[in-house]
ZADO-1210 file (C-alpha; in nm, 4 decimals, padded with zeros to 6 digits):
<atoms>
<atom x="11.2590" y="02.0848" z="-01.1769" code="UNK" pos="1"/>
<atom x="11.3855" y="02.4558" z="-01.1448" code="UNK" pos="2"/>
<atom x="11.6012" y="02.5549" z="-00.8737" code="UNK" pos="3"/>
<atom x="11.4904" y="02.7446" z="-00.5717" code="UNK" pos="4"/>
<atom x="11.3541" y="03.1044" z="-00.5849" code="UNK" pos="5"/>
<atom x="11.6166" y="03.3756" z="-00.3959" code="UNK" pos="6"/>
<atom x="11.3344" y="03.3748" z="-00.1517" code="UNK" pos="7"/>
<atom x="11.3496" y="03.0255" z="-00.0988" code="UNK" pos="8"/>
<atom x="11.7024" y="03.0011" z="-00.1144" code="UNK" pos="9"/>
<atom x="11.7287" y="03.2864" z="00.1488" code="UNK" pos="10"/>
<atom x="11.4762" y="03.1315" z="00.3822" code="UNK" pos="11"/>
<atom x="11.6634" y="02.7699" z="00.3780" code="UNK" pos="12"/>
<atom x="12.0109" y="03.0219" z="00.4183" code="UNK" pos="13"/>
<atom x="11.8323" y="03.1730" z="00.7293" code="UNK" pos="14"/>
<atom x="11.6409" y="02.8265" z="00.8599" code="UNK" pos="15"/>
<atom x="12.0247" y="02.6823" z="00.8284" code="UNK" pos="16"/>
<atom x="12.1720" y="02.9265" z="01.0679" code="UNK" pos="17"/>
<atom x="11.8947" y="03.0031" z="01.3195" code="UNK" pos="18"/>
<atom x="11.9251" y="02.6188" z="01.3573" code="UNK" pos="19"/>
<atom x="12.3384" y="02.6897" z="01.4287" code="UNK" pos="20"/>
<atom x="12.2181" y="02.9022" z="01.6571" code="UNK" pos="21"/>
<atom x="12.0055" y="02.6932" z="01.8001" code="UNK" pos="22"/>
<atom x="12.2419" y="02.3914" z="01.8722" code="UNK" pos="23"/>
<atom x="12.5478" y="02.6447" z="01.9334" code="UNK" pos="24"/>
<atom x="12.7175" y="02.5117" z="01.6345" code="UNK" pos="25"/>
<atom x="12.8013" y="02.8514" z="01.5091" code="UNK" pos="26"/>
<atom x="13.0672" y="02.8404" z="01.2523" code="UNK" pos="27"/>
<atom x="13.2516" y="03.1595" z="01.3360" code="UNK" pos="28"/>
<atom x="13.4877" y="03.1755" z="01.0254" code="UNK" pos="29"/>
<atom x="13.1701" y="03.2057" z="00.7947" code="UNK" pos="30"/>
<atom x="12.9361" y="03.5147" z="00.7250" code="UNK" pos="31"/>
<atom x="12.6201" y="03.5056" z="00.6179" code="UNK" pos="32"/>
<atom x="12.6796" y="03.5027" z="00.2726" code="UNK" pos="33"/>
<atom x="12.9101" y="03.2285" z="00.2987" code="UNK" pos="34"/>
<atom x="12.5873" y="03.0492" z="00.3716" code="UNK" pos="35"/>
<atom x="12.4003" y="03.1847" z="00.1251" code="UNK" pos="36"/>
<atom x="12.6594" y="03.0635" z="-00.1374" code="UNK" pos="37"/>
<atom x="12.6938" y="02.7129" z="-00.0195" code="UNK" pos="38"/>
<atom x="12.3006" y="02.6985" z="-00.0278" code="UNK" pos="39"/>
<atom x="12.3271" y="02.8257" z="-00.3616" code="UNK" pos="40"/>
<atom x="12.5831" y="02.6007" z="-00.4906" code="UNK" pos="41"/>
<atom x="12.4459" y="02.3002" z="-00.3513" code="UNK" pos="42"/>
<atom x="12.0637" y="02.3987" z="-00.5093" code="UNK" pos="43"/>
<atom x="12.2805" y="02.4046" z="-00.8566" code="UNK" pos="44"/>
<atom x="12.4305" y="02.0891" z="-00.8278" code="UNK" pos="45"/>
<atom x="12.0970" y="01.9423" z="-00.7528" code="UNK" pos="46"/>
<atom x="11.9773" y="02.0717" z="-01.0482" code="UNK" pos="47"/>
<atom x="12.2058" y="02.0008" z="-01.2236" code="UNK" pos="48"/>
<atom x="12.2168" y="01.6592" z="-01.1298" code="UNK" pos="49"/>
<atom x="11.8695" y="01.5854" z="-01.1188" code="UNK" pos="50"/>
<atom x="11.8777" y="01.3565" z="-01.4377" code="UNK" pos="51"/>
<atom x="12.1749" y="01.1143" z="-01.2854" code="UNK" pos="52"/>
<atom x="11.9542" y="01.0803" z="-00.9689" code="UNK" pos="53"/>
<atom x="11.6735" y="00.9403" z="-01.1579" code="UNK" pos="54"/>
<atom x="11.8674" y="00.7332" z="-01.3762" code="UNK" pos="55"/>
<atom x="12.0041" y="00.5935" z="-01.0482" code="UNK" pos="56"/>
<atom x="11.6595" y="00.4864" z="-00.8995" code="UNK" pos="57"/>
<atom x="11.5927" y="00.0950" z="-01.0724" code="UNK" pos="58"/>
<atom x="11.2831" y="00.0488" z="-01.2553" code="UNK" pos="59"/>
<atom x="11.0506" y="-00.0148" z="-01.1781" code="UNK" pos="60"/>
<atom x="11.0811" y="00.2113" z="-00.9009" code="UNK" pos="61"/>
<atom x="11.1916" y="00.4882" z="-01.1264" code="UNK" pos="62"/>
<atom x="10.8534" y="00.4638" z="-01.3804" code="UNK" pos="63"/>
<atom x="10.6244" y="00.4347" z="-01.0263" code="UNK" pos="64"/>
<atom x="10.7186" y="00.6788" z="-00.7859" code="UNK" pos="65"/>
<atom x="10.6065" y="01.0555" z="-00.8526" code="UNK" pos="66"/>
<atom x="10.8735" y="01.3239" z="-00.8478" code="UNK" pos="67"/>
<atom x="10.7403" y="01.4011" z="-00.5166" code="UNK" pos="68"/>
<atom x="10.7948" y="01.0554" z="-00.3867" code="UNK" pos="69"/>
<atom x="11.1618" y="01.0359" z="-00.4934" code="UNK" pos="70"/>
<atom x="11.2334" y="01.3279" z="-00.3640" code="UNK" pos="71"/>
<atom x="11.0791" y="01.2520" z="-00.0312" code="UNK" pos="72"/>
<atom x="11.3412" y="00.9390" z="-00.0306" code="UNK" pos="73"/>
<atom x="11.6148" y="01.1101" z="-00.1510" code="UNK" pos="74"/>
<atom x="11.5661" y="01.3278" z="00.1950" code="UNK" pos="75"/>
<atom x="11.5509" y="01.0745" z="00.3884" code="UNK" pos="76"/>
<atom x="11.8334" y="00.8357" z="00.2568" code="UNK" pos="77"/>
<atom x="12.0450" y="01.1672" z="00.2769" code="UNK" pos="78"/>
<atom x="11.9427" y="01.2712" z="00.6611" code="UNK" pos="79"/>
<atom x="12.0075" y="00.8659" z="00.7519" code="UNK" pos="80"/>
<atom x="12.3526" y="00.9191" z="00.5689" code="UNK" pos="81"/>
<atom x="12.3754" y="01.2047" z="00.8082" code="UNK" pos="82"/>
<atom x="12.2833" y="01.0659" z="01.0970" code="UNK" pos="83"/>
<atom x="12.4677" y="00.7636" z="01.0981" code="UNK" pos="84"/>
<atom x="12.8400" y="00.9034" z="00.9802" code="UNK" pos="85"/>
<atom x="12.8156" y="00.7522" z="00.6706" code="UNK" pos="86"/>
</atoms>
């Protein structure tokens, strides 16, 4: 899978801070490209990475699920990560 467009990339860069915003969680010590960059470098390491992720997920799990469905639980083990401090 390809990383993000610059479109894409942008909009999750904007999303991300309109939700600072939101919560007043503004991070004052970083601009807007700060943001951009740490969306950017975490799209690359996903990417990058994609193959280890995979690999990780047991068969026969791995062989079943679509790319679609992995990715849907690699959100949501991530946000419970998150969530819980862990």
């Amino acid at each position: 899978m390809p990383p993000l467009t610059t479109a894409d990339r942008e909009t999750v860069s904007a999303n991300f801070q309109e939700n600072l915003s939101i919560k007043r969680e503004g991070v004052s010590t970083l601009t807007k490209a700060d943001i951009l960059a740490a969306v950017n470098g975490l799209d690359d390491w996903i990417t990058a990475n994609q193959a280890a992720v995979n690999q990780a997920i047991p068969l026969p799990a791995r062989n079943a699920l679509t790319a679609s469905q992995k990715n849907d639980l690699f959100t949501r083990i991530s946000g419970k990560r998150y969530q819980t401090g862990v």
